[in-house]
N, C-alpha and C positions, 0 to 999 in steps of 0.2 A: 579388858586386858587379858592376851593370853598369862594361864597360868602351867607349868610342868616344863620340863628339859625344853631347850632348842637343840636338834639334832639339824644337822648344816644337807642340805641339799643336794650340794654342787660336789663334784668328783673329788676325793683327796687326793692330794699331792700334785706335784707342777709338773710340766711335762718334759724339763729335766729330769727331773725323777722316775716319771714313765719308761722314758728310751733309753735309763741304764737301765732296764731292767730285761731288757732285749725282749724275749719272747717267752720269760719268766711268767707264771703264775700259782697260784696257792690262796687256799684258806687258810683262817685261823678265829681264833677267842682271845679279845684283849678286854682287861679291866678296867675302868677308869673309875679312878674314885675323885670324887668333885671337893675342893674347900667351900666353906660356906660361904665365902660370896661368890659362887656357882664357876671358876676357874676349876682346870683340871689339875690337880694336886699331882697324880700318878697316872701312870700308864705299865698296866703290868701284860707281860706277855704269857695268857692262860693256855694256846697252844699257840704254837707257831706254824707259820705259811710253810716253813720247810726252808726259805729262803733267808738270812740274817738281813739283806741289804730290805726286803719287803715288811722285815717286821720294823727294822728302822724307820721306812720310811712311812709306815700305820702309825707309829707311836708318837713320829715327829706330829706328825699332821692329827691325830687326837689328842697331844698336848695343846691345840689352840681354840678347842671346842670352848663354848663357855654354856652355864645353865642356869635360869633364872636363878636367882638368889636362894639358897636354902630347900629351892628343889627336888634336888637328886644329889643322891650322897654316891652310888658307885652304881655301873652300869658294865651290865658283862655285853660285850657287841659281836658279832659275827661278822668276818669281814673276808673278802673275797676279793682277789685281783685277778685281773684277765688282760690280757692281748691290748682289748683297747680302752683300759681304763680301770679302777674298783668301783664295786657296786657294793651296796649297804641292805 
């Protein structure tokens, strides 16, 4: 059995989300800190993309993370949006 965080794979956000965001991009640092049955408690915005609508849409889509149980308590993440897509 894996043991430590699951960090998710696949691209965040839908692709509604993408093509409001026109030709938008930016980095940033979000916090998440986990409840202990491994759901995301918070999503704090450590710096921002530059964009309001981009850090909404990091924080929507890292509220749905989840982390083995008891795992990880807060996770500072790097996160980057581009043209065609975020990369992690």
């Amino acid at each position: 059995m894996r043991r430590g965080p699951l960090i998710p794979t696949r691209r965040a956000g839908s692709t509604r989300s993408r093509s409001s965001c026109g030709n938008w991009g930016g980095s940033g640092h979000f916090l998440l800190r986990f409840n202990p049955n491994g759901t995301v408690g918070e999503v704090a915005v450590d710096c921002s993309t530059g964009r309001a609508v981009l850090d909404q849409i990091s924080a929507n889509t890292f509220r749905r993370w989840r982390s083995h149980p008891g795992a990880c308590r807060t996770l500072m993440l790097p996160f980057t949006f581009t043209l065609g897509g975020a990369q992690l």
